[in-house]
C-alpha atoms as a printed R data frame, in Angstrom:
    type eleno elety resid chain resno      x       y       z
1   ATOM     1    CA   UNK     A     1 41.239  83.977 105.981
2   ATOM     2    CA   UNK     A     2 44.039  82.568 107.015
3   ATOM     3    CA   UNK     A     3 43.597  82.315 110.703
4   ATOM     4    CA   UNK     A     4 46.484  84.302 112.084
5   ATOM     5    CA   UNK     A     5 45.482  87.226 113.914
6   ATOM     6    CA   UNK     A     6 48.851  87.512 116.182
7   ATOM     7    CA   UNK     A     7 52.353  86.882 115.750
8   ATOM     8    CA   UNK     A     8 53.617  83.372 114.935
9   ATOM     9    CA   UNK     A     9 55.139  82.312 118.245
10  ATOM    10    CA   UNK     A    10 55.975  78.721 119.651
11  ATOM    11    CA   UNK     A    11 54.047  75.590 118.488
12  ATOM    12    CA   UNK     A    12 52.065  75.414 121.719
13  ATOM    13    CA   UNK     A    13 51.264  78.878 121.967
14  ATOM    14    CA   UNK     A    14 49.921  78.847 118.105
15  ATOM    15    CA   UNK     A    15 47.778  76.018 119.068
16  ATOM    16    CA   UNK     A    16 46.251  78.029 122.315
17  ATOM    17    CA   UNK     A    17 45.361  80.766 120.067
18  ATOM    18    CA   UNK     A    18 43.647  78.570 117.126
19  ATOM    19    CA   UNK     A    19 46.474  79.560 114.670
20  ATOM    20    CA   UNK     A    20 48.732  78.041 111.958
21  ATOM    21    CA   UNK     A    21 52.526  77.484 112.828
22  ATOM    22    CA   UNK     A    22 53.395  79.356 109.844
23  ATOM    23    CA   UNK     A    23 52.198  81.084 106.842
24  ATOM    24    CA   UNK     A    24 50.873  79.015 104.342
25  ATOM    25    CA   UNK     A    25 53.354  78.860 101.213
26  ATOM    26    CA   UNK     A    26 50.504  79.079  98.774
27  ATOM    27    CA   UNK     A    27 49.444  82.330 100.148
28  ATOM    28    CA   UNK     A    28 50.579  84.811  97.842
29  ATOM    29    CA   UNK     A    29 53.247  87.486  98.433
30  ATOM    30    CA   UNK     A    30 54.803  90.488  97.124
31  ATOM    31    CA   UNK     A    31 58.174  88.621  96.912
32  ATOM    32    CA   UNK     A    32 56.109  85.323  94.958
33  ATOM    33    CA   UNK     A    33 54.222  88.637  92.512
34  ATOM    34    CA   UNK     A    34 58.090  90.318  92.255
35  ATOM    35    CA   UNK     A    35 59.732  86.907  91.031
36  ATOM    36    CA   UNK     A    36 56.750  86.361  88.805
37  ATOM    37    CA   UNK     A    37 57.939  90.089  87.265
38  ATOM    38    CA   UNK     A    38 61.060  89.116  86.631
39  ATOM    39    CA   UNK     A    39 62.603  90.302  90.206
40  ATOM    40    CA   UNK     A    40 65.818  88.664  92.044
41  ATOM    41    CA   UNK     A    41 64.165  88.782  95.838
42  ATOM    42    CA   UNK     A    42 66.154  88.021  98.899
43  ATOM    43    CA   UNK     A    43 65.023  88.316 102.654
44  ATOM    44    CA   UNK     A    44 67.681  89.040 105.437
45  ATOM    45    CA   UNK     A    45 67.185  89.351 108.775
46  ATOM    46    CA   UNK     A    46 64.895  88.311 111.361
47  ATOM    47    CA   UNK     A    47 61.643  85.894 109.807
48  ATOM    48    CA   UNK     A    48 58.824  85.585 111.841
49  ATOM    49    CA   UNK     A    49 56.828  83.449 109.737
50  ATOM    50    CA   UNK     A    50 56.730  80.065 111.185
51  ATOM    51    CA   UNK     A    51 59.652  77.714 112.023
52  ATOM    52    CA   UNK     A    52 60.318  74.469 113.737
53  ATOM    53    CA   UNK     A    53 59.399  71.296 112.590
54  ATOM    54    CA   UNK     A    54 57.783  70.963 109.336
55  ATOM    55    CA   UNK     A    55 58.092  74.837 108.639
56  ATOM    56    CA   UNK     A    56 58.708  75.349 104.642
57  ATOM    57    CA   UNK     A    57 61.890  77.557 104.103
58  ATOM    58    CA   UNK     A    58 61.654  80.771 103.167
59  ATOM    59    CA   UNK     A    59 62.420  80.064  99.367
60  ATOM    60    CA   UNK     A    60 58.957  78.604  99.687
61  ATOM    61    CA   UNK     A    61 57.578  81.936  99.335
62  ATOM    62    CA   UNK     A    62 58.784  83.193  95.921
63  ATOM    63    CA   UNK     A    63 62.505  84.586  98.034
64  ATOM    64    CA   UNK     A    64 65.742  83.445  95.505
65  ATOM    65    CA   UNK     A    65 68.299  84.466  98.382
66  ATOM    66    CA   UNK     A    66 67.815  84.086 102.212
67  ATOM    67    CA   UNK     A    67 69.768  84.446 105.292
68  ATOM    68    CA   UNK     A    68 67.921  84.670 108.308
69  ATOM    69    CA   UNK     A    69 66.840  84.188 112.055
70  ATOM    70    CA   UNK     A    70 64.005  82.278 113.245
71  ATOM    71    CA   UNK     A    71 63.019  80.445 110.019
72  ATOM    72    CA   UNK     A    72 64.217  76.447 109.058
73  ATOM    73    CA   UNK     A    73 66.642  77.968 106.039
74  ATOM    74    CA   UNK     A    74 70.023  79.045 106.617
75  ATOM    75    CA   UNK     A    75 70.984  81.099 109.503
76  ATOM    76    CA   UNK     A    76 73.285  82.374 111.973
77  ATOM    77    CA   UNK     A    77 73.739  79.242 114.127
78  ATOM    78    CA   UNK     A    78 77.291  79.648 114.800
79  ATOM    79    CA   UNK     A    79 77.275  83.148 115.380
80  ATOM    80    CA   UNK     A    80 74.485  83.853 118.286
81  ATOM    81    CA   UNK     A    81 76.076  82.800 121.026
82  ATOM    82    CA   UNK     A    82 78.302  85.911 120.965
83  ATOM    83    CA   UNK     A    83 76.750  88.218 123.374
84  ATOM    84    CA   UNK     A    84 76.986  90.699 121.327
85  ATOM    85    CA   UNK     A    85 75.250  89.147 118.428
86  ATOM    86    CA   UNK     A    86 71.892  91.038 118.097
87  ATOM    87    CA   UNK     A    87 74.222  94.457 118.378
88  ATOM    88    CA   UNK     A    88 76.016  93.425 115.261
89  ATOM    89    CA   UNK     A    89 73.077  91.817 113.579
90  ATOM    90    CA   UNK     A    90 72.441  94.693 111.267
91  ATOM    91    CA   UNK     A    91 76.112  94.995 110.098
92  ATOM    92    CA   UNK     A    92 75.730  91.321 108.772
93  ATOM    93    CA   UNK     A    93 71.964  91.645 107.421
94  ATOM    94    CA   UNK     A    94 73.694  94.782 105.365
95  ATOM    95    CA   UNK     A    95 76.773  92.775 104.195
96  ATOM    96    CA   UNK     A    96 74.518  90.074 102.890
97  ATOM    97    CA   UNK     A    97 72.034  92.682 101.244
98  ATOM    98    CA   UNK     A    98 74.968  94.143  99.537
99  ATOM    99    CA   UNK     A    99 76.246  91.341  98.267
100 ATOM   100    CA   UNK     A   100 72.865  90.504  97.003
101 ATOM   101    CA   UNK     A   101 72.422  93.868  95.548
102 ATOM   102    CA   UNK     A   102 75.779  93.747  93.783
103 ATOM   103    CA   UNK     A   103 75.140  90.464  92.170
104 ATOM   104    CA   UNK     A   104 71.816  91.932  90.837
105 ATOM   105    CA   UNK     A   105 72.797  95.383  89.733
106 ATOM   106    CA   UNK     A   106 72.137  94.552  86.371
107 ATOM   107    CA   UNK     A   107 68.186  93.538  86.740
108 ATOM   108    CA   UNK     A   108 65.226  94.344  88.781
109 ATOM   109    CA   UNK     A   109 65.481  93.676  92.689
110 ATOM   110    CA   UNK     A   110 63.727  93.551  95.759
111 ATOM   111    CA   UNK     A   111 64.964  93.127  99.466
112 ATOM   112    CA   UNK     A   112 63.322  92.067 102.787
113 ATOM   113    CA   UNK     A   113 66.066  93.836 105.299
114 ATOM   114    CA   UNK     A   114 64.436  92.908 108.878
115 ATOM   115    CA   UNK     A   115 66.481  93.738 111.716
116 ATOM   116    CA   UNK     A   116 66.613  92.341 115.590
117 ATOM   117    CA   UNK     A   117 67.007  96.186 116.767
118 ATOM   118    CA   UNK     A   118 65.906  98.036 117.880
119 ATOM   119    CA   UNK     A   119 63.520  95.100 119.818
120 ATOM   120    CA   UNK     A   120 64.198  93.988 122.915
121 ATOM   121    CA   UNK     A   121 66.398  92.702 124.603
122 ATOM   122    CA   UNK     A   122 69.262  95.462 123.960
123 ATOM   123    CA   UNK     A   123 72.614  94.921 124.662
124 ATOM   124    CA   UNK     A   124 74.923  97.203 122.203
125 ATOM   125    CA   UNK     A   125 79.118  97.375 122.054
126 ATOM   126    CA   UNK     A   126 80.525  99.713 124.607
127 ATOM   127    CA   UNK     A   127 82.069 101.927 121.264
128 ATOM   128    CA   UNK     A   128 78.310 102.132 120.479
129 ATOM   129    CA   UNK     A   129 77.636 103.321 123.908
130 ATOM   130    CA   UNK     A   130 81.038 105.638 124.683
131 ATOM   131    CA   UNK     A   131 78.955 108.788 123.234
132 ATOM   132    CA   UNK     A   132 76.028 108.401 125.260
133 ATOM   133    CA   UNK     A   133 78.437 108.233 128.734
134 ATOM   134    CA   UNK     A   134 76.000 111.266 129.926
135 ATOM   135    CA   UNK     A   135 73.054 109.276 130.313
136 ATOM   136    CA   UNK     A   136 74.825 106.426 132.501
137 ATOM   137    CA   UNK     A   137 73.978 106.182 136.325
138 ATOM   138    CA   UNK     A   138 76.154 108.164 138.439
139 ATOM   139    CA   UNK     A   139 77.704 106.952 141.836
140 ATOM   140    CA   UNK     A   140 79.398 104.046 140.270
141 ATOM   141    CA   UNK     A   141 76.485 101.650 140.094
142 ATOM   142    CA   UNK     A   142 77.247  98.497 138.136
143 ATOM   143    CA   UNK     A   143 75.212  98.958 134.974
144 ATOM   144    CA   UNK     A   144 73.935 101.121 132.098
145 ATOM   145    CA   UNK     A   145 71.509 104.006 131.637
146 ATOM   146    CA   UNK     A   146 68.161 102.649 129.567
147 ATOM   147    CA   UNK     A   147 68.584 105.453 127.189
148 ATOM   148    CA   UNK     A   148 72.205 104.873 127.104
149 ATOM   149    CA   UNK     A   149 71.833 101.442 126.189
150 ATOM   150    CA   UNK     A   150 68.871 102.470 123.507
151 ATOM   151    CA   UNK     A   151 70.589 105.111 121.793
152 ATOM   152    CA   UNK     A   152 73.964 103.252 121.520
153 ATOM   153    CA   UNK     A   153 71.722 100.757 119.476
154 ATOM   154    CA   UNK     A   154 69.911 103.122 117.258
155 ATOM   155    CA   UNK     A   155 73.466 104.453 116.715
156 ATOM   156    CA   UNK     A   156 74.789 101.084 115.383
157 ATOM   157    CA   UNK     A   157 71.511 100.762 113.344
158 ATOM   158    CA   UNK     A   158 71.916 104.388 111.875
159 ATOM   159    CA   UNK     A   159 75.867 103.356 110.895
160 ATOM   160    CA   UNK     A   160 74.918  99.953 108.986
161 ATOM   161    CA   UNK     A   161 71.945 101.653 107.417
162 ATOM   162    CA   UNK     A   162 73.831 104.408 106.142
163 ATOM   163    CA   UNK     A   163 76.685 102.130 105.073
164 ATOM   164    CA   UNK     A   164 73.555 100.196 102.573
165 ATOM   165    CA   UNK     A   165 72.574 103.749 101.209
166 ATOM   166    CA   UNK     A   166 76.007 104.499 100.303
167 ATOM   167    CA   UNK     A   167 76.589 101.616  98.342
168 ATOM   168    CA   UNK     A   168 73.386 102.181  96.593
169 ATOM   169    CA   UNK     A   169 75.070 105.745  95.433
170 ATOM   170    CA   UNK     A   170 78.666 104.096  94.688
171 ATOM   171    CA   UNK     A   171 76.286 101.608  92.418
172 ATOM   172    CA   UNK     A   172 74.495 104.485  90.715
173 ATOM   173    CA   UNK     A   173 71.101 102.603  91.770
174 ATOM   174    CA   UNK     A   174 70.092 105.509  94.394
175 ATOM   175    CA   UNK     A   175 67.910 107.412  91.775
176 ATOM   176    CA   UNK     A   176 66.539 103.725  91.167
177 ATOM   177    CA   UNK     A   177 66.324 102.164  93.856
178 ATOM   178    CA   UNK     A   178 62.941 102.477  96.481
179 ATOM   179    CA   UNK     A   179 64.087 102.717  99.804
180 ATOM   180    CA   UNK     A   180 61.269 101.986 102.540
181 ATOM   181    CA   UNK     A   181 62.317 102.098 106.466
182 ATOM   182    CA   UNK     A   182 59.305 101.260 108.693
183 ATOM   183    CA   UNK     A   183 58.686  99.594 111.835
184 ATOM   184    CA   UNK     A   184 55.796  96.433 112.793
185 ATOM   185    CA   UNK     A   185 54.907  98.551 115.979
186 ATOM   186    CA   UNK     A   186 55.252 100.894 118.254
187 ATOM   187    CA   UNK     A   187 57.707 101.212 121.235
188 ATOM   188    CA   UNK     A   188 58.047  98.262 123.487
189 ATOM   189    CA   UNK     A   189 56.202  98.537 126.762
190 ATOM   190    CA   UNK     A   190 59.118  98.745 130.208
191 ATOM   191    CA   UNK     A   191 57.327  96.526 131.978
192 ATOM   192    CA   UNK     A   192 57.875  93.864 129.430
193 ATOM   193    CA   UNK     A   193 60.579  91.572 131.138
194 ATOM   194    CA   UNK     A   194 63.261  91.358 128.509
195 ATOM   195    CA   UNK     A   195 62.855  95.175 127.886
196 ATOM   196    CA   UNK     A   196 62.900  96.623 131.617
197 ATOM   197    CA   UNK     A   197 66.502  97.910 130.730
198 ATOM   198    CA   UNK     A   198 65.673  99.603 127.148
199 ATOM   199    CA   UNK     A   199 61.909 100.082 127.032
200 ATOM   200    CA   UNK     A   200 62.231 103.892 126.416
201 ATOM   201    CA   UNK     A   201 61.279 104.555 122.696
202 ATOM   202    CA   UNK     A   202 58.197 107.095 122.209
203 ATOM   203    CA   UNK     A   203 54.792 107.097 121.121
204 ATOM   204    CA   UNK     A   204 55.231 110.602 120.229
205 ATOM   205    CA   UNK     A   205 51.769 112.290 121.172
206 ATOM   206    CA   UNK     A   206 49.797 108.915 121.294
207 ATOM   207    CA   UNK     A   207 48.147 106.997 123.371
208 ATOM   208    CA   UNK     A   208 49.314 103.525 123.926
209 ATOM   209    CA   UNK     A   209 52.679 101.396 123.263
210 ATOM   210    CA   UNK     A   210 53.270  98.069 121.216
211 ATOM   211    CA   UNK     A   211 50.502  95.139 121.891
212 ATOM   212    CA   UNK     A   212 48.269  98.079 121.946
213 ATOM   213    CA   UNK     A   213 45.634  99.137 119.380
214 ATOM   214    CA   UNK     A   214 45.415 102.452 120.443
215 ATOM   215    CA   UNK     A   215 48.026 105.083 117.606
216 ATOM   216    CA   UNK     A   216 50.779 104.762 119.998
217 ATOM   217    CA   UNK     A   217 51.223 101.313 119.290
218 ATOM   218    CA   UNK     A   218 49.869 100.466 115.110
219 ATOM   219    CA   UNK     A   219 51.725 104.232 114.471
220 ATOM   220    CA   UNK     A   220 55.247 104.421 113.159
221 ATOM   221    CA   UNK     A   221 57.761 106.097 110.935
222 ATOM   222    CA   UNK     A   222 57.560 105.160 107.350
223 ATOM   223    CA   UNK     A   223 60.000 106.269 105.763
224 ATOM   224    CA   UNK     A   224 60.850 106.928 101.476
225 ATOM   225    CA   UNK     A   225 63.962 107.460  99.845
226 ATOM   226    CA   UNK     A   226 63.541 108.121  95.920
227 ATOM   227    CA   UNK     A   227 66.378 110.406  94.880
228 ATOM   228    CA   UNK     A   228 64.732 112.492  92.099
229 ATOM   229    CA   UNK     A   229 61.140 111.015  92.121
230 ATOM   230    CA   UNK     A   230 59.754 111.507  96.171
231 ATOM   231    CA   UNK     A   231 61.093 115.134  96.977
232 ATOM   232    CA   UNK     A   232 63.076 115.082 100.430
233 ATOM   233    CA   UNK     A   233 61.713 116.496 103.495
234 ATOM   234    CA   UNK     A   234 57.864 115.943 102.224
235 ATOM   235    CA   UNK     A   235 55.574 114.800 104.538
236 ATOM   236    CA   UNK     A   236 52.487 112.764 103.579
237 ATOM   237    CA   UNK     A   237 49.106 112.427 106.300
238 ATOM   238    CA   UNK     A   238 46.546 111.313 103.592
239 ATOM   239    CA   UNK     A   239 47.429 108.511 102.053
240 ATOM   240    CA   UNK     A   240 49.033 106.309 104.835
């Protein structure tokens, strides 16, 4: 309907494929059918909709608060040229979710939180790495193990993540609050060229990796947190 049938990627590239360079404003959204309820709605994190020249902001689409990468609103222009940057990405999408989340306490909410990690290209803190020494190449050799570098990122990710769920419980929001963690794909394929160092997640027992339509690559975690109304440790294989 809409003519995008891959992700939005540079104007030139959109036009090779017969696609829009964004999504159209109009189209409606769960954060434009949330605001309409009533709901403060913020987006953080990486965008993926559209950008560049002529690209609405994200407060086009029904989003009250925004902070994010890859989209013509505000961003984090001054802070990616740290090398570092995508390792500490999540720690800043959290701080601005919390501060979102605090200044809405009192009403309903709803947050995008999309992170740059754990996609490609990894590069996490040497702290993140230190417990993960193990996996590094021995003999010396001038640079990191792939799952070293992978599971120092997922560490960092885990740490920020759990920092958001705590503040939910020092809030008393947990037991109202819907918690969702997912993924847009499966793991990222090592011969990609910005992922030949940290292409290492699992498909678990399926075929195929992301780009692929096979379960190894449209297959991922998805995740619920509902203190007191989804029980914990239930798994569900019907309805998803």
């Amino acid at each position: 309907r809409h003519r995008i049938h891959g992700h939005l990627a540079r104007h030139d590239q959109n036009a090779k494929r017969g696609m829009p360079d964004w999504l159209d404003a109009n189209v409606p959204t769960v954060t434009h059918l949330l605001r309409k309820a009533g709901y403060a709605t913020a987006h953080f994190g990486k965008w993926h909709l559209g950008s560049g020249d002529g690209a609405p902001d994200p407060g086009a689409y029904g989003i009250d608060d925004h902070r994010t990468c890859n989209s013509n609103g505000p961003g984090y222009e001054g802070l990616q040229s740290d090398p570092y940057f995508r390792a500490k990405s999540t720690g800043l999408f959290v701080d601005e979710t919390i501060r979102f989340i605090e200044a809405n306490k009192d009403k309903p909410f709803f947050v995008n939180l999309w992170t740059l990690v754990p996609h490609a290209t990894l590069h996490p803190t040497e702290e993140d790495m230190k417990p993960y020494r193990n996996l590094a190449p021995g003999a010396k050799l001038p640079y990191k193990g792939a799952l070293q570098i992978y599971y120092g990122t997922i560490t960092a990710l885990d740490r920020d993540v759990g920092r958001l769920l705590a503040r939910l419980n020092e809030l008393g929001l947990a037991d109202d609050t819907v918690v969702i963690f997912s993924s847009d794909n499966g793991p990222e394929d090592i011969h990609i060229r910005n992922a030949v160092h940290s292409g290492v997640g699992s498909p678990g027992p399926f075929r195929g990796r992301k780009r692929s339509l096979y379960e190894g690559g449209v297959r991922m975690p998805l995740i619920v947190r509902w203190p007191k109304h989804v029980p914990a440790g239930r798994i569900e294989t019907e309805s998803v």
